[in-house]
KELO-849214 format. One record per residue (C-alpha): residue number from 1; residue in one letter; chain; x, y, z. Coordinates in steps of 0.05 Angstrom, whole numbers, plus 5000, padded with zeros to 4 digits. Layout:
BEGIN
{NUM; A; A; {X; Y; Z}}
...
***
This chain:
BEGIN
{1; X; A; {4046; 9790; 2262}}
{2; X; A; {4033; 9812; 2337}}
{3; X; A; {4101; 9857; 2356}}
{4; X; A; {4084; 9839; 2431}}
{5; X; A; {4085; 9769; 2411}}
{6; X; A; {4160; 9775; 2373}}
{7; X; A; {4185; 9813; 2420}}
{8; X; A; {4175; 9756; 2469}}
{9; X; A; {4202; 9705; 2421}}
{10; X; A; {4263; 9751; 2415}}
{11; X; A; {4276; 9762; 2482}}
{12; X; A; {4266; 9690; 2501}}
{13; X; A; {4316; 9672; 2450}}
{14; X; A; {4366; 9714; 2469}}
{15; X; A; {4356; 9698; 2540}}
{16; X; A; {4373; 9625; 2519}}
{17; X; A; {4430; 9644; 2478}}
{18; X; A; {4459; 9678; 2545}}
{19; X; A; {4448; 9611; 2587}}
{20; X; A; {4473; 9567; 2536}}
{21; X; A; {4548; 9614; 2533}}
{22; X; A; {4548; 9617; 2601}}
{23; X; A; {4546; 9551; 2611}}
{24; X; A; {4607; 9545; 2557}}
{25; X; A; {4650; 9589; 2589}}
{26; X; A; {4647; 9548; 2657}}
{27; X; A; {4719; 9508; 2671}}
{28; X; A; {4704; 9438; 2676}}
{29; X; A; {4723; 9404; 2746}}
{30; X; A; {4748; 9338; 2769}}
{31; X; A; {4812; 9300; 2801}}
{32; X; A; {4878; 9276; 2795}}
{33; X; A; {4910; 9226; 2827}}
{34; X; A; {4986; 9189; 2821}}
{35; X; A; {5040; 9170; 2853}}
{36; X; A; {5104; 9218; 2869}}
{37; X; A; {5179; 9181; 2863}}
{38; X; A; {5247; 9206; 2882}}
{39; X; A; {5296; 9175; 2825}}
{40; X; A; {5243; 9119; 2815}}
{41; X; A; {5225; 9099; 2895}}
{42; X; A; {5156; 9124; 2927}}
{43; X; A; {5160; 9177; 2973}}
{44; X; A; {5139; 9153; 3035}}
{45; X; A; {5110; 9232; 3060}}
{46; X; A; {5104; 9302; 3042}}
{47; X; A; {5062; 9341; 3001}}
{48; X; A; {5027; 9362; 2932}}
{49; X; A; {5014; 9421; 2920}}
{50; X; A; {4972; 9456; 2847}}
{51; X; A; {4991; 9526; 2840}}
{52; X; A; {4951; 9563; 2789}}
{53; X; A; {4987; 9592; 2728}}
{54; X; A; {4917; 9635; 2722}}
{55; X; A; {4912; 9668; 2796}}
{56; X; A; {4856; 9611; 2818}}
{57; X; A; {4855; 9574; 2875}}
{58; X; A; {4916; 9524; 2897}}
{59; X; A; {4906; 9447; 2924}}
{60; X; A; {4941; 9412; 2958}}
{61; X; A; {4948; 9334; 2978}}
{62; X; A; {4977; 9292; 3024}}
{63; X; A; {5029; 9241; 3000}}
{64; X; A; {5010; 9173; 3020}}
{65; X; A; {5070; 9120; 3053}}
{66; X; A; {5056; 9091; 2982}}
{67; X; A; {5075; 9149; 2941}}
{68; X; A; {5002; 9158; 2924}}
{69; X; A; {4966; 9220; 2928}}
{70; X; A; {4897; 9242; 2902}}
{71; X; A; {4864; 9313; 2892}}
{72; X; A; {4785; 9305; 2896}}
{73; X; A; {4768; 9370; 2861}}
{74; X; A; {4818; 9414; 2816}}
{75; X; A; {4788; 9457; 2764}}
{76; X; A; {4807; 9454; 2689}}
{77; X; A; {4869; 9503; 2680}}
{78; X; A; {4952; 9494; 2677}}
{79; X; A; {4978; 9490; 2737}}
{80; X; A; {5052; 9501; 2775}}
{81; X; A; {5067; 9426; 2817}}
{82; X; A; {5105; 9434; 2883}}
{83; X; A; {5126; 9376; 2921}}
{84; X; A; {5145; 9383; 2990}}
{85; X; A; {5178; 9340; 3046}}
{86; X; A; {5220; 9395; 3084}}
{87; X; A; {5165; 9385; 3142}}
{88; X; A; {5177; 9315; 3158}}
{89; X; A; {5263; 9328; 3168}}
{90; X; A; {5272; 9308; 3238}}
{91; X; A; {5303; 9359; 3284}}
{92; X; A; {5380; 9367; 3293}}
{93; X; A; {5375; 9335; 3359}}
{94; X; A; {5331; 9285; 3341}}
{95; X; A; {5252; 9273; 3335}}
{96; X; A; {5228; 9336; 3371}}
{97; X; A; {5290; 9363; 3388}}
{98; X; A; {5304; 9432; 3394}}
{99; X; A; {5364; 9472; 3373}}
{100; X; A; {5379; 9545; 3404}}
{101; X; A; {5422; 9590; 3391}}
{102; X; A; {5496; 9567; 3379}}
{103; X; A; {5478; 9498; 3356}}
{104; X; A; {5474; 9476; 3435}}
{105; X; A; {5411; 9437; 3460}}
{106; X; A; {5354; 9474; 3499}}
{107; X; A; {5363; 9452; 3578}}
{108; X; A; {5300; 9413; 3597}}
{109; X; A; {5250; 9461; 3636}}
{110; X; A; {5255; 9449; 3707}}
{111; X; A; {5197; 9416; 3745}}
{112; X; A; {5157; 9439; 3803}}
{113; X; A; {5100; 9430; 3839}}
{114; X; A; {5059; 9362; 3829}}
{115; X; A; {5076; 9319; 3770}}
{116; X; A; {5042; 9332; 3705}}
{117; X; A; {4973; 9289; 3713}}
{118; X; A; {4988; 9246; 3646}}
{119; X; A; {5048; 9215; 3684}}
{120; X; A; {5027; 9154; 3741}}
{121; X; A; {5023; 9183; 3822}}
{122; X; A; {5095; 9172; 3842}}
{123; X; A; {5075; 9108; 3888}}
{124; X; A; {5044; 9066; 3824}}
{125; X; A; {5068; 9005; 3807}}
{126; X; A; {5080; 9006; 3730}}
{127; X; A; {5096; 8947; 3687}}
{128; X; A; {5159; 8940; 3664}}
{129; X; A; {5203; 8978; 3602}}
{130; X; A; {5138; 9034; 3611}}
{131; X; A; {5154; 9098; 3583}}
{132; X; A; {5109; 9152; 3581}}
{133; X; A; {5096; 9177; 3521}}
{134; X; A; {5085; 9254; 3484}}
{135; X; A; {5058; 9255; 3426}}
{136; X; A; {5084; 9306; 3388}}
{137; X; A; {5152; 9267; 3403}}
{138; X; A; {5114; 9200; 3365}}
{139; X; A; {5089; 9247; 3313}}
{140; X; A; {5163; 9270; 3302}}
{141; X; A; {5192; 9200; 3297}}
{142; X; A; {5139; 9179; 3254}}
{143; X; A; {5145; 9234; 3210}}
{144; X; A; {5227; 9228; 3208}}
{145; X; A; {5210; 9154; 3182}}
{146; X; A; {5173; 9172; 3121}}
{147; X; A; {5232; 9244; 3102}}
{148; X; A; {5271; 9238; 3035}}
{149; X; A; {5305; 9292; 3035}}
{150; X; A; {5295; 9316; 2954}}
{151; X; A; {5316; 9378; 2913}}
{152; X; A; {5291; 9452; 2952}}
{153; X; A; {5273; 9478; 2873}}
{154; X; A; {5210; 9422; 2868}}
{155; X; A; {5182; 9462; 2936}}
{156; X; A; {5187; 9527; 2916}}
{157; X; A; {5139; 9563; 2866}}
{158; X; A; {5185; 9602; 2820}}
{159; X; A; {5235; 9542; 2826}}
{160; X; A; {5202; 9476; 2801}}
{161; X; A; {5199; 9460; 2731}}
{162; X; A; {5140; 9416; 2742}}
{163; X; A; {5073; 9433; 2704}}
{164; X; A; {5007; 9401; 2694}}
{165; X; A; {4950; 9416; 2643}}
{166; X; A; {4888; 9396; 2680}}
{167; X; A; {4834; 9381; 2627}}
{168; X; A; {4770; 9351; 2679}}
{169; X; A; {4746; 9294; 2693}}
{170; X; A; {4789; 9237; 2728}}
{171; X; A; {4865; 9242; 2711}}
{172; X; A; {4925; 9205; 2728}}
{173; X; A; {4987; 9247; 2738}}
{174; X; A; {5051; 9211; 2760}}
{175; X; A; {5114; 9254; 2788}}
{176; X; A; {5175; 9221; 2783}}
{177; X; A; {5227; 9270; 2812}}
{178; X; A; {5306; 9273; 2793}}
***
């Protein structure tokens, strides 16, 4: 027998061996989708979060004004759940209010100069019951529609007692919170 020839045959066996392990060893990869409820009603907001028991990377996904949410790629590992919907609380002093020191309202800033040019020239006619509008004020009321306030432990890491086993492929995995 040529040695060249099975030392090739060796080499291109182990070589295969080596692919076919790696390619063992790699996590599989999918998503996971559900719904998150608050003593059995959808949360209207907030988020999902994955925290990896193993040091990998964390997800995170909106909750829907359904209670759905949906991860699109999570890789095959356990997993710490966090829910959130602290963000959403609406300010003390209402959507976009602000609270200083003392518990007493901010003053509103003073104005100078020419008016801000999102508001109408001061001679306009404007149709009636217009007010303008600021956005981040809408995005506050919108966002103080959809808060349930729930538990602080389900938001914080070391806190929840939620878990997931994330297997790959295309899971379901309802949160029902308490």
């Amino acid at each position: 027998m040529n040695p060249s020839l099975s030392l090739a045959r060796l080499s291109a066996a182990l070589l295969l061996a080596g692919v076919v392990g790696f390619a063992g060893c790699a996590r599989p990869v999918g998503d996971v989708s559900g719904k998150v409820t608050y003593n059995g009603k959808p949360l209207k907001g907030g988020s999902v979060t994955f925290i990896s028991d193993e040091g990998r990377h964390s997800v995170s996904a909106s909750i829907n004004e359904d209670g759905t949410y949906k991860v699109p790629t999570l890789t095959g590992g356990t997993y710490k759940v966090c829910v959130d919907t602290s963000y959403l609380k609406p300010a003390p002093n209402g959507p976009g209010g602000y609270v200083g020191s003392g518990g007493k309202s901010a003053p509103p800033p003073a104005t100078k100069g020419p008016p801000p040019k999102s508001a109408p020239p001061p001679d306009a006619v404007v149709p009636e019951g217009y007010k303008p509008s600021n956005p981040a004020e809408a995005q506050a009321a919108a966002n103080a529609k959809k808060y349930v306030q729930i538990p602080d432990q389900y938001k914080e890491p070391d806190k929840t007692t939620l878990s997931y086993k994330f297997e790959g492929g295309s899971q379901t995995y309802d949160i029902d919170l308490k």
